[in-house]
C-alpha positions in Angstrom: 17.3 -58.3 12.1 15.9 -61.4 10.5 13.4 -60.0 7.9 10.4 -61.5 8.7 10.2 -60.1 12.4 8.6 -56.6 13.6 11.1 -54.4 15.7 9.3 -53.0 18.7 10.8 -50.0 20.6 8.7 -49.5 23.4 9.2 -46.3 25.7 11.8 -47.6 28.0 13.5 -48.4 24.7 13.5 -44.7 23.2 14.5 -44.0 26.6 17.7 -46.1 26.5 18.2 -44.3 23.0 17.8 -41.1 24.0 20.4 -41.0 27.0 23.0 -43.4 25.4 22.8 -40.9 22.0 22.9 -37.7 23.9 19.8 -35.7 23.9 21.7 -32.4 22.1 22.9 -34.8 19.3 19.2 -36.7 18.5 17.9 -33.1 18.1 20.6 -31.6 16.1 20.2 -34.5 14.0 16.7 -34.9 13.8 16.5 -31.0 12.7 19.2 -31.9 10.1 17.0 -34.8 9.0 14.4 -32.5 8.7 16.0 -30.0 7.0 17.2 -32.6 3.8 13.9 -34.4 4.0 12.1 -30.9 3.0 15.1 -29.9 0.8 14.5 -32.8 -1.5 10.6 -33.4 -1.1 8.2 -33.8 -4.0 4.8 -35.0 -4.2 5.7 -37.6 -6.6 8.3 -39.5 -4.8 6.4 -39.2 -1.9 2.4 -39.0 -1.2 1.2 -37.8 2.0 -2.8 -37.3 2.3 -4.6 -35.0 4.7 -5.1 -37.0 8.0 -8.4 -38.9 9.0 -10.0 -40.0 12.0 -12.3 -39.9 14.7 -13.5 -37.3 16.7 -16.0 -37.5 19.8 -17.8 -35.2 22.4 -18.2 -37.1 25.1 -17.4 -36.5 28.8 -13.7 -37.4 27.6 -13.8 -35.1 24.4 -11.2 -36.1 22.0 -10.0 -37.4 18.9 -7.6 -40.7 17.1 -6.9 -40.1 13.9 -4.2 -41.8 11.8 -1.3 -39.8 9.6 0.2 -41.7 7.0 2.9 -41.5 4.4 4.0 -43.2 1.4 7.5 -43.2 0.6 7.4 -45.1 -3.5 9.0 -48.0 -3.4 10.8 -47.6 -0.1 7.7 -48.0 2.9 4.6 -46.6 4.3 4.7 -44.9 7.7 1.4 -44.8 9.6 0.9 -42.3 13.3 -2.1 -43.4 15.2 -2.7 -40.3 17.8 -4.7 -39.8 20.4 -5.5 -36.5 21.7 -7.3 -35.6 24.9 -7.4 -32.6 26.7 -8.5 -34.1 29.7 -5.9 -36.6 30.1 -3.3 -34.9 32.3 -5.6 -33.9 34.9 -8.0 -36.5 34.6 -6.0 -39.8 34.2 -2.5 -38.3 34.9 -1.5 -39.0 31.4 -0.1 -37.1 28.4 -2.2 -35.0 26.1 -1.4 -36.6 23.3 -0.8 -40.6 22.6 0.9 -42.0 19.7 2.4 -45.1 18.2 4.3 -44.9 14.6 4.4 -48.1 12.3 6.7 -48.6 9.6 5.8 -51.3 6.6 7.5 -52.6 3.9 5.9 -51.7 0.5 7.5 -54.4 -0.9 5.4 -57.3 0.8 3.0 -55.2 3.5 5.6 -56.3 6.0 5.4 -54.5 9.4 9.0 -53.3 10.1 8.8 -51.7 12.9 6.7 -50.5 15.8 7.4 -47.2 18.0 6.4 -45.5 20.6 5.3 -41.7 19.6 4.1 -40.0 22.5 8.1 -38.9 22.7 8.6 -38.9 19.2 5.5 -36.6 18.3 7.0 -34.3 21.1 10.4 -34.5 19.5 9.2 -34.1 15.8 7.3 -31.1 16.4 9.9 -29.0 18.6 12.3 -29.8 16.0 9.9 -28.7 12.9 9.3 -25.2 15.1 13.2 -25.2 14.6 13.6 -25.5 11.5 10.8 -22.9 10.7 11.9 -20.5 12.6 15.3 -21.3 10.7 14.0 -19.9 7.7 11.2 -17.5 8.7 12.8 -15.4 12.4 15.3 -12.9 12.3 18.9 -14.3 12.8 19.8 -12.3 15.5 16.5 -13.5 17.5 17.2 -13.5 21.5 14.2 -13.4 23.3 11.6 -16.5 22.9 8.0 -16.5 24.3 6.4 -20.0 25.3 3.0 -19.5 25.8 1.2 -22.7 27.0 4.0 -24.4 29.5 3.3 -28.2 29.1 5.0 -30.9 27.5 5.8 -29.3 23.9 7.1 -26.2 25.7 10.7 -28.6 26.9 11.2 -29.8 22.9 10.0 -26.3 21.3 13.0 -24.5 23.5 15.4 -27.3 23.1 15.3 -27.4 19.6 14.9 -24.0 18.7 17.7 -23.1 21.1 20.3 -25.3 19.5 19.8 -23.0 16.5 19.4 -19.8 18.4 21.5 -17.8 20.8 18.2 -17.5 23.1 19.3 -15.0 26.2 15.7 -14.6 27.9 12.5 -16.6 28.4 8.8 -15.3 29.1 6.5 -18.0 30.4 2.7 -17.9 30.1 0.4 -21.0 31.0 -2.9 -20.5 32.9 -2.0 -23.7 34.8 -0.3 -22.0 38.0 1.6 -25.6 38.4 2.9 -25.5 35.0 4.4 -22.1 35.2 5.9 -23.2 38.4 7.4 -26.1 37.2 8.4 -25.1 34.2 12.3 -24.3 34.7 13.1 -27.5 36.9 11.4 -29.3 33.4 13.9 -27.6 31.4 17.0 -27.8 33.7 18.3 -30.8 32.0 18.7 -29.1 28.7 21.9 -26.7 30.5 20.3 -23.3 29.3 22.0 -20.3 31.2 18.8 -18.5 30.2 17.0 -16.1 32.0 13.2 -17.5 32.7 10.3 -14.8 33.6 6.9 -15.5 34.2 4.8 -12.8 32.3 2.0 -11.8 31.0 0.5 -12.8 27.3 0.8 -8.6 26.1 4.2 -8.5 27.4 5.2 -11.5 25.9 4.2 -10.3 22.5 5.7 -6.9 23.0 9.3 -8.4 24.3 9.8 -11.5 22.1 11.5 -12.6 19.0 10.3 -15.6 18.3 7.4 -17.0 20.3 5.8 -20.7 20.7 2.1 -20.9 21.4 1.3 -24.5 22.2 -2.2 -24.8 24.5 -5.1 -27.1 24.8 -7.5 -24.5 24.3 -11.1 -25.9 23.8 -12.7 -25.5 20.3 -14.7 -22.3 20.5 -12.6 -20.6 23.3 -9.7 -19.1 21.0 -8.0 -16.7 20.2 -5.5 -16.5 23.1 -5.4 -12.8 22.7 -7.5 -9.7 20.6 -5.4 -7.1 21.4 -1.5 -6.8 20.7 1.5 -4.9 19.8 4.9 -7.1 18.5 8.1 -6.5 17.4 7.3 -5.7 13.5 10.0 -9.1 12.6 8.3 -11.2 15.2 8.1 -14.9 14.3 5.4 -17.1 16.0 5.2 -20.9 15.7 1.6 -21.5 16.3 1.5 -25.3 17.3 -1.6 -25.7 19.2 -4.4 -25.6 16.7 -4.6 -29.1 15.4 -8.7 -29.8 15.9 -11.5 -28.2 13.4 -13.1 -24.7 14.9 -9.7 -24.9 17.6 -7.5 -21.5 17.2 -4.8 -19.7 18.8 -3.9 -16.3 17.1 -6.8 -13.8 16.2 -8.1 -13.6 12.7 -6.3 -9.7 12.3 -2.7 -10.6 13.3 -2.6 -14.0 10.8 -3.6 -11.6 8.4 -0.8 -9.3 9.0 1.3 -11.9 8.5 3.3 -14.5 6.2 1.4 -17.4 7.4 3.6 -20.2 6.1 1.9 -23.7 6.7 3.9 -27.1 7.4 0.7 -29.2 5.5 -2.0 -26.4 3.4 -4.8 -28.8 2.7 -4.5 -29.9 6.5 -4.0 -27.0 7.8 -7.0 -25.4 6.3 -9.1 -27.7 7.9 -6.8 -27.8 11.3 -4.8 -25.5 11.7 -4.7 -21.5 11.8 -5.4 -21.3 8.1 -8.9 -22.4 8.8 -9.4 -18.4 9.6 -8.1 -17.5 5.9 -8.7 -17.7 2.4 -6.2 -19.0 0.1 -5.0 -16.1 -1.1 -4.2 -15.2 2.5 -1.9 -18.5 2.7 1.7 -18.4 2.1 3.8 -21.3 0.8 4.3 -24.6 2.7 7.7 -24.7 4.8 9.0 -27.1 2.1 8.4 -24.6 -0.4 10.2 -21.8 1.4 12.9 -24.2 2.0 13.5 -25.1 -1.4 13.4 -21.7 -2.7 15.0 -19.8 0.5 16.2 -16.9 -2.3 12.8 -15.8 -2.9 11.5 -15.9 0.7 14.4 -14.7 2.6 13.3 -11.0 3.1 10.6 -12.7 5.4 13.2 -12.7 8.3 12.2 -9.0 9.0 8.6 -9.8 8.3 5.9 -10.8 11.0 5.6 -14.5 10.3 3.6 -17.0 11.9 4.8 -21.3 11.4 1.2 -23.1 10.9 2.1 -26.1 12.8 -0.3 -28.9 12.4 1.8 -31.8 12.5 2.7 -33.5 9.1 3.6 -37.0 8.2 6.5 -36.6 6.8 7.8 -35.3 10.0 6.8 -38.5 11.9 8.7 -40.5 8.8 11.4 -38.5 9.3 11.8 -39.1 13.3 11.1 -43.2 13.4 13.8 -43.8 10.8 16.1 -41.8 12.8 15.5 -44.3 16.0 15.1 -47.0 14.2 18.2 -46.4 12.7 19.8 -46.0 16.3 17.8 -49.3 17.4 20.3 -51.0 15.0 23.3 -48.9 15.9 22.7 -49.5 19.8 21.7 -53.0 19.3 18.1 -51.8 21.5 14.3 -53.1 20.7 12.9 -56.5 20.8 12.2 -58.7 17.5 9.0 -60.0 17.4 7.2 -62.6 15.1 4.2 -60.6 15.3 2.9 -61.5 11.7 1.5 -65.4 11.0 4.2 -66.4 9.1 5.1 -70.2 8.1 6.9 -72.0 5.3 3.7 -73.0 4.4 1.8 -70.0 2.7 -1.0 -71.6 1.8 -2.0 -73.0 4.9 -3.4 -71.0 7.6 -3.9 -74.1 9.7 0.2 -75.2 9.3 0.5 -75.1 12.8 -2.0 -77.1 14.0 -0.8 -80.1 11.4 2.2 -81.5 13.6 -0.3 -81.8 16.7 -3.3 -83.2 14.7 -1.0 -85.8 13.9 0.6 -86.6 17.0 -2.7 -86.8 19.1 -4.7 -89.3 16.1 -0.9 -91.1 15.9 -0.8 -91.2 12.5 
């Protein structure tokens, strides 16, 4: 790759990486990524600051914010995301819309471009993963997916590669979702048992359980009332939008509530419901000091799952590090540069010259 062009891999691209990698061997490897990126994380090699953006309340409510992360000396990584409730029923397209950027910190050169409407989906079924990892019971069998829509493939893909899962309850007020839901997941090759149930069953039955909805701000909890396993672990990945909410105020409180990002998560997340005293540690925390934090597994925990930076980092290296293995992506001159640095104008010289013939 000649060092001065951009790699783009557009979604046909990841596509092509995807089948030609092997779907069970991207995710295995993107949760061992995952896994030695917290391991090793430290706020002064790395710098990750609470996302900003922009949020509206117009017929199309929604939100683009922008999720960086600086890597010292090595490159900044920048998510622009778009999310929009509306979308799939409105415009037939994805909830959320994403593209990562990689630059050089060196020179503000833009290395690479990436899709990351499938590597948001990706990052965050593998980051459920590796939470529940840490946090769920080992012998965990029974997983709960409430909310049936896109995150609901990646959450069970990845946290079945880790997790002998024997039986699935489905919940999703979308009738179509529920329907649809095991020919969606047919490609991952699960001999698992799929019911459709109710939200009280499924927090009576299940081990580990996914909640990942588009509730509307206001609207939440999902549920008031509940009885659960006392070592239940829940990845709560829905609430990522100030006064949005999934789990009611008592059951967090009940809880190890361990968030992937605090700061963001107080403002985001689940934590925005609690104090600080009421917080637990951030997943890299718990990671890095498993000892102390192991008794959790027969615990009620609950995986605040905003979506962090690092995470997106973590997942664009991975394919563009495939993009170079499979020879797949386009180089692009996508930045105005000439051997003449001082001259914006450089290339209109050679035709100023031709058409006055001197």
């Amino acid at each position: 790759m000649d060092k001065n062009t951009t790699l783009l891999l557009s979604a046909s691209d990841v596509n092509s990486l995807m089948r030609k990698y092997g779907i069970d061997r991207l995710i295995d490897d993107l949760i061992f990524r995952l896994i030695k990126e917290f391991e090793n994380f430290n706020t002064t090699d790395t710098v990750i600051p609470v996302r900003s953006g922009f949020s509206y309340n117009a017929e199309n409510v929604g939100l683009i914010e922008w999720m960086p992360v600086y890597k010292t000396n090595e490159e900044v990584v920048i998510k622009v995301v778009g999310y929009h409730p509306k979308n799939p029923a409105k415009f037939n397209l994805p909830t959320i819309l994403s593209t990562i950027s990689s630059y050089d910190t060196k020179t503000g050169h833009l290395k690479g471009l990436v899709d990351g409407v499938l590597l948001t989906a990706l990052r965050t079924g593998a980051a459920s993963a590796v939470a529940t990892k840490y946090l769920a019971h080992p012998e965990s069998s029974i997983l709960g997916l409430i909310g049936c829509g896109a995150q609901s493939v990646t959450q069970l893909h990845a946290i079945s590669r880790l997790f002998s899962i024997k039986k699935i309850l489905i919940y999703d007020i979308d009738v179509e979702a529920v329907k649809s839901f095991e020919d969606r997941s047919s490609l991952l090759d699960l001999e698992i048992e799929v019911i459709q149930s109710e939200i009280g069953d499924i927090l009576k039955e299940s081990d580990i359980i996914c909640t990942a909805t588009s509730l509307d701000i206001g609207e939440g909890p999902l549920f008031e009332d509940y009885i659960t396993k006392s070592n239940l672990h829940i990845n709560a990945v829905g609430s990522d939008f100030p006064g949005k909410i999934e789990l009611p105020i008592n059951l967090l409180k009940e809880s190890f509530v361990c968030p992937d990002f605090n700061q963001q998560a107080k403002k985001e997340g689940e934590c925005q419901q609690l104090s600080d005293d009421e917080i637990g540690a951030d997943l890299f925390t718990v990671i890095q000091n498993y000892e102390s934090y192991n008794h959790l597994k027969d615990k009620l925990t609950v995986f605040d799952s905003t979506g962090w930076a690092l995470e997106d980092q973590v997942v664009m290296d991975l394919f563009l590090d495939l993009a170079k293995e499979f020879k797949i992506g386009t180089e692009v001159s996508l930045e105005n540069i000439n051997g003449d640095v001082k001259n914006p104008y450089h290339f209109l010289y050679n035709s100023v010259k031709v058409q006055t013939g001197y």
